[in-house]
C-alpha positions as CSV (number, residue, x, y, z in Angstrom):
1,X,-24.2,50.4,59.5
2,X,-21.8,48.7,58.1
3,X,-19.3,51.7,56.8
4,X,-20.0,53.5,59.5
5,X,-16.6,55.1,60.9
6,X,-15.2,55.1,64.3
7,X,-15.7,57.4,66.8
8,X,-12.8,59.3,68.0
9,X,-11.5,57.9,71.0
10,X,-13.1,60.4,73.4
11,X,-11.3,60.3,77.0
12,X,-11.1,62.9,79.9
13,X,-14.1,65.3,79.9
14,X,-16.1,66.9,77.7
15,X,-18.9,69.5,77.3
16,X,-22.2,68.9,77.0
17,X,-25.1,69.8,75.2
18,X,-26.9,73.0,76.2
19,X,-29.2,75.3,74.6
20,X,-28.1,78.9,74.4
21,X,-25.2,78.3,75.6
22,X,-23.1,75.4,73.5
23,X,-22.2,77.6,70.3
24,X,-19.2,77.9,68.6
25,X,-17.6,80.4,70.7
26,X,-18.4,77.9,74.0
27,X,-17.3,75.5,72.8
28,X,-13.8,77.0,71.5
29,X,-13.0,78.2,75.4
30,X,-13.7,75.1,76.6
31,X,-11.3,73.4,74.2
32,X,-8.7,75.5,74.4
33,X,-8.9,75.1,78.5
34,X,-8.7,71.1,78.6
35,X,-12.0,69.7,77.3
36,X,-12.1,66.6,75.0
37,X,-14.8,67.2,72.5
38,X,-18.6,69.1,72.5
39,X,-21.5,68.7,71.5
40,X,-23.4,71.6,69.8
41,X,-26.8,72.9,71.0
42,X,-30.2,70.7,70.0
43,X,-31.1,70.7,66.2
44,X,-34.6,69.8,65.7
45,X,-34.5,67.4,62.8
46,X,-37.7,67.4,61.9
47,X,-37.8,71.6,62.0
48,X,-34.9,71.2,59.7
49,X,-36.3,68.8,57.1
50,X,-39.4,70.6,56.3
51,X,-38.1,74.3,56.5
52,X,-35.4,73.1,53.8
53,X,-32.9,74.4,56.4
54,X,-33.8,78.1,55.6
55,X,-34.6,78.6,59.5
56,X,-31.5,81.5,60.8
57,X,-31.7,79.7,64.2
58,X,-30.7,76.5,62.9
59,X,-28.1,78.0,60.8
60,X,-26.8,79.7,63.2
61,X,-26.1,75.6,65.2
62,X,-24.5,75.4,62.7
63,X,-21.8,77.6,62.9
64,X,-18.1,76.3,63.6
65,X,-14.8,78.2,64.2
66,X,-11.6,77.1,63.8
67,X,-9.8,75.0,66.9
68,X,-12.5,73.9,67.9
69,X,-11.7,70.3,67.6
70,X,-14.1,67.0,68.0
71,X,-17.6,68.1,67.9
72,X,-21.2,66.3,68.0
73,X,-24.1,67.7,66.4
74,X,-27.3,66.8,68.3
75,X,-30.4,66.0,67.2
76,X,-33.4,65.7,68.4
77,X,-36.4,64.0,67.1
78,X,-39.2,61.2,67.8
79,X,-40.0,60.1,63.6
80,X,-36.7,58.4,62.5
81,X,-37.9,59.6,59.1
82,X,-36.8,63.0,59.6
83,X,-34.0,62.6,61.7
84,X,-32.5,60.3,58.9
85,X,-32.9,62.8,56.6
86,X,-31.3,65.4,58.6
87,X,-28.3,63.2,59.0
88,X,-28.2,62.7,55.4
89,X,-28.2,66.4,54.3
90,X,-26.3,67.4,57.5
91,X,-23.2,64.5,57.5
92,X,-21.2,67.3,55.6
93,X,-21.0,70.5,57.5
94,X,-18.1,69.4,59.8
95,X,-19.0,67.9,63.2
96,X,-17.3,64.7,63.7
97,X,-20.5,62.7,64.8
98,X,-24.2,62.6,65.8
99,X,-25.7,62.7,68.9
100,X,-29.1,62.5,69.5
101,X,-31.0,64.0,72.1
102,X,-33.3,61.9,75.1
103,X,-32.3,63.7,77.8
104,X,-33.7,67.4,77.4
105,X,-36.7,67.6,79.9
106,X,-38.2,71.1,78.6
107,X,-41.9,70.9,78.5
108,X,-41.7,72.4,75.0
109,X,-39.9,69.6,73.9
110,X,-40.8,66.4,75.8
111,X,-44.6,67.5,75.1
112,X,-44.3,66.4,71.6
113,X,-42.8,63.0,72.8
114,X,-39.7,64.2,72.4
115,X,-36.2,65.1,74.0
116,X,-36.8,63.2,77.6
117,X,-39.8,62.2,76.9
118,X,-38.9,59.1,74.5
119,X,-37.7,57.8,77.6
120,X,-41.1,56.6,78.1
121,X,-41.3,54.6,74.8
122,X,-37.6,52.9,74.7
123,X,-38.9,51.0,71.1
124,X,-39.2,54.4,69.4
125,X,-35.8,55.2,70.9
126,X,-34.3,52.2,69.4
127,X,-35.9,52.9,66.1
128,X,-34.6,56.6,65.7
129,X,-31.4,55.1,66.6
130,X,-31.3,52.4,64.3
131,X,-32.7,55.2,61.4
132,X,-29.8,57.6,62.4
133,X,-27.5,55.0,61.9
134,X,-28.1,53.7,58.7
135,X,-28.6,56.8,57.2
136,X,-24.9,58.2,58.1
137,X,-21.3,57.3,57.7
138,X,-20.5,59.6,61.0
139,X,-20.4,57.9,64.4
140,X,-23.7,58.1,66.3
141,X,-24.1,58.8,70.1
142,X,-27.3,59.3,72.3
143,X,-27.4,61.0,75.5
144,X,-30.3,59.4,78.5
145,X,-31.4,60.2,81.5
146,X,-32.3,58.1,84.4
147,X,-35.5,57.8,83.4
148,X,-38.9,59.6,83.5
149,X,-39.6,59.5,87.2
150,X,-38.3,57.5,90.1
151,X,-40.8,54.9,89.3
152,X,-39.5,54.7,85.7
153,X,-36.0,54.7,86.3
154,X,-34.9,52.5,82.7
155,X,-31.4,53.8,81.7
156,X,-30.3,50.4,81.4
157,X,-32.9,49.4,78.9
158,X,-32.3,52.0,77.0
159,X,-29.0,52.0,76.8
160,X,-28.6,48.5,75.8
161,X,-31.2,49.6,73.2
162,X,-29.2,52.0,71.8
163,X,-26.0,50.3,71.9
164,X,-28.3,47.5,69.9
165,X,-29.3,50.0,67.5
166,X,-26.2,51.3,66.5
167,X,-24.7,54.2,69.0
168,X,-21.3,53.8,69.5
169,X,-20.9,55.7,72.8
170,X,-24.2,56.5,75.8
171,X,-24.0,59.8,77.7
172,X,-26.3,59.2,81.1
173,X,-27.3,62.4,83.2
174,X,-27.8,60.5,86.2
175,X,-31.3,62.2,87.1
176,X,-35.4,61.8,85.7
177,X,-36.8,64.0,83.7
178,X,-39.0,64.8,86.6
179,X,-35.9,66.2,88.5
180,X,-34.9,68.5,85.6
181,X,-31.9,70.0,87.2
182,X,-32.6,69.8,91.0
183,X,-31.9,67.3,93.4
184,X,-28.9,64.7,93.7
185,X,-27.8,63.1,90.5
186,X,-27.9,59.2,91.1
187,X,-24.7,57.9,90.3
188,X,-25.2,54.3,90.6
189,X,-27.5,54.6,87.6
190,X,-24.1,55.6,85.4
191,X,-22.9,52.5,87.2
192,X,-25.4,50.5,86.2
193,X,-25.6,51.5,82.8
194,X,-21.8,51.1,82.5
195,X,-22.1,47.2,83.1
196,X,-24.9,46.8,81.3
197,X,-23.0,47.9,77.7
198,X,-19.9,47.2,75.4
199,X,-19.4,50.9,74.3
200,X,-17.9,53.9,76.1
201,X,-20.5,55.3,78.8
202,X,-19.7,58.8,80.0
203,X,-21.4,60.5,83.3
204,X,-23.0,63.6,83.5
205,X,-24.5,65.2,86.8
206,X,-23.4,67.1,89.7
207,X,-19.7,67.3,88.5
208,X,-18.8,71.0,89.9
209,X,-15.0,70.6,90.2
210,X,-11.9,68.4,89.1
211,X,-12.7,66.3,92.4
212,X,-15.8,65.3,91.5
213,X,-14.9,64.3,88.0
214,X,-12.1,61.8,89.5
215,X,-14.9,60.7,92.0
216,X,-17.5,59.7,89.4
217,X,-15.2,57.6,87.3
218,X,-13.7,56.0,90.0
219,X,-17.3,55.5,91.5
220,X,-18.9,54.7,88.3
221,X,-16.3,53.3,86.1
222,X,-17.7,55.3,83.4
223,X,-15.2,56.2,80.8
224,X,-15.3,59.8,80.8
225,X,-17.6,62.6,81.9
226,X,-19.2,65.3,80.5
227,X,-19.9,68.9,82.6
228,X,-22.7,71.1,81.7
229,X,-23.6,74.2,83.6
230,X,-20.4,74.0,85.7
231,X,-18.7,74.9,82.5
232,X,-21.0,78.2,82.4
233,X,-18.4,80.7,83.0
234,X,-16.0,78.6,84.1
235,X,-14.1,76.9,81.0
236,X,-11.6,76.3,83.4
237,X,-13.5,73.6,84.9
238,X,-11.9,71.5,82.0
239,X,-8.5,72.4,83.0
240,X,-8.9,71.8,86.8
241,X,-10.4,68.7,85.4
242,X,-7.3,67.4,82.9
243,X,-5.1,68.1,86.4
244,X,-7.2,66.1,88.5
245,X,-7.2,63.1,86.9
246,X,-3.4,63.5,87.1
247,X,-3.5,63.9,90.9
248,X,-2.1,67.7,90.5
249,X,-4.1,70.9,91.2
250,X,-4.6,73.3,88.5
251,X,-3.7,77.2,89.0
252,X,-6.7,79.6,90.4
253,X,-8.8,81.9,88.5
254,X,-8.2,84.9,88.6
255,X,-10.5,87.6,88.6
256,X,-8.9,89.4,86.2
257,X,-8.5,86.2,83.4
258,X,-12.3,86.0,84.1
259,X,-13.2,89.5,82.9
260,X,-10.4,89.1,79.7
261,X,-11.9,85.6,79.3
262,X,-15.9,87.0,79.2
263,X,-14.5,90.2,76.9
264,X,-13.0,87.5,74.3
265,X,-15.9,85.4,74.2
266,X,-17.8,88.4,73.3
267,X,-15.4,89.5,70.2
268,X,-16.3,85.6,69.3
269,X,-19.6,85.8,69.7
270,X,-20.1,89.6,67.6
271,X,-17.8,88.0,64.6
272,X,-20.2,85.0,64.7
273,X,-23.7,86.5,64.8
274,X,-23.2,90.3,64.2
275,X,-23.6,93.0,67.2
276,X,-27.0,93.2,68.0
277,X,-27.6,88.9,69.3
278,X,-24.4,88.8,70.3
279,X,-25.1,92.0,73.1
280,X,-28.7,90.0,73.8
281,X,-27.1,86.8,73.7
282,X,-23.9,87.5,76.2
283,X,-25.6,89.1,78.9
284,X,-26.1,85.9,80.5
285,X,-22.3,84.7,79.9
286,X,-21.2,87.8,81.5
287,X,-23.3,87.3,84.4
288,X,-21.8,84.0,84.6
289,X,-18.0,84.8,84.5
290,X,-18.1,87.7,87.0
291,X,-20.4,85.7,89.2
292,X,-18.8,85.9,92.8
293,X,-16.7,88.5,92.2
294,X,-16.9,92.5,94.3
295,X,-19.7,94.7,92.9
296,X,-20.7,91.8,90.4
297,X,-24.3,92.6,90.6
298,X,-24.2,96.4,90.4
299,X,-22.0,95.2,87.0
300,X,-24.7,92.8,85.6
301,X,-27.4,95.3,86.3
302,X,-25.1,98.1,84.2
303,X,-23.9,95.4,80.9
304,X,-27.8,94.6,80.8
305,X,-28.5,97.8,79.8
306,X,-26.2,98.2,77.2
307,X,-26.6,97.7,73.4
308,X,-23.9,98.4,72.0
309,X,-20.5,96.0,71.4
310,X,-18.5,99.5,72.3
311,X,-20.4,100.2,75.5
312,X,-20.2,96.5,76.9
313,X,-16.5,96.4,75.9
314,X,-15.4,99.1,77.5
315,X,-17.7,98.5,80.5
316,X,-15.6,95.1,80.9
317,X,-12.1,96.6,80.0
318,X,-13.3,99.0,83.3
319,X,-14.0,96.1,85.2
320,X,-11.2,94.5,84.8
321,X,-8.7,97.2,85.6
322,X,-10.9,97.5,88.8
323,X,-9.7,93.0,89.3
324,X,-6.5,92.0,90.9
């Protein structure tokens, strides 16, 4: 549209989308360790529209904290209807843009047509694109995959679609939905895609360290990347990242910055959603950061027992007096 504003020149890496994992309190670690921006967790437009926003789950998406800098709310959606008016009654709650979701490949989601699976119809795509734009001031961004399968590989299409339609920057996860998560992601497809488009094209898949960040966009040419589950645990990633790209090596992890770094994002996530989800919703996270390190799984058996903030607290102040 034609007031649309800019998006933020968005450079270096990023995190992505993921659900259950991209709240607030991720995507505050991340920042303050290097990344460039976030995207918040899937918001189904439609579910938002007709529950007049009343749902706690979608609520709780919507939860910021301060510092966390340039963030994209993503939603996801196959009837431009709704997701327009999502925009229109979301524009205001403090994320810097849109991004809409055609990448997730959860059977939940791509069984209503949706997430992943619009990249089987590529005019609906353009069409919820076109709808998100027009209905918002705030940048819009859409994230693709490769394709469906190996015999539907279309990220080009769709990205020129989108770029048609109005997104001002494409996000490609280099794999099909059939993939999911396993195999090789494709680069050549982010490579493809980048040619094929005007606006920024960032890469996404298989990016584990700061090497294979500087790889990618040298590869690709894409102009930045965004890491996903590397990130899980490891918000460093973002800082090893920054230092690649400027041919230095970041400082190690330390054991011990792990466990303080888990026991922080646990006081972040109790202040945001109250003790109870937060003990549920960490157990995973702490898994995560002490992944690797002595007597890890003995500790992840122990914290998943717990249900109390207290207990897992000083369960990980124990830990960490036991890490160098």
């Amino acid at each position: 549209m034609s007031n649309a504003t800019k998006l933020p020149l968005l450079t270096g890496a990023g995190l992505a989308p993921m659900a259950g994992v991209t709240d607030a309190a991720m995507r505050l670690l991340c920042r303050e360790q290097g990344a460039a921006w976030s995207v918040s967790e899937m918001l189904s437009a439609k579910g938002w529209v007709l529950s007049g926003g009343r749902n706690p789950n979608a609520q709780d998406i919507l939860k910021r904290l301060p510092g966390e800098g340039v963030v994209g709310l993503q939603l996801f959606g196959s009837e431009p209807e709704y997701v327009a008016e999502a925009a229109r009654q979301l524009r205001d709650r403090g994320f810097q843009f849109f991004d809409l979701n055609f990448g997730c490949p959860a059977p939940k989601i791509t069984g209503n047509g949706e997430g992943s699976g619009m990249m089987r119809t590529p005019e609906k795509i353009g069409k919820v694109v076109r709808a998100l734009s027009d209905a918002t001031p705030l940048p819009v961004t859409a994230k693709i995959r490769s394709g469906w399968d190996a015999a539907s590989v279309n990220a080009v299409e769709v990205a020129r679609i989108c770029e048609d339609s109005g997104a001002q920057a494409i996000a490609v996860h280099a794999r099909t939905r059939d993939q999911q998560y396993s195999g090789h992601a494709d680069w050549r497809v982010i490579e493809k895609v980048k040619r094929a488009v005007k606006v920024p094209v960032f890469g996404n898949g298989d990016i584990r360290c700061g090497a294979d960040a500087v790889r990618m966009m040298d590869e690709t040419g894409c102009d930045a990347v965004i890491v996903g589950r590397a990130a899980q645990g490891n918000p460093w990633i973002f800082r090893e990242i920054a230092a690649a790209l400027q041919g230095r090596d970041a400082p190690p992890v330390t054991p011990r910055e792990r466990v303080d770094m888990a026991a922080r994002h646990f006081e972040l996530e109790v202040a945001l959603y109250g003790e109870k989800l937060a003990v549920l919703q960490m157990r995973k996270h702490i898994a995560w950061y002490v992944h690797g390190m002595k007597d890890a799984s003995r500790f992840r058996v122990r914290v998943n027992q717990m249900n109390s903030a207290a207990q897992v607290l000083a369960a990980l102040r124990e830990f960490a007096a036991d890490s160098p």
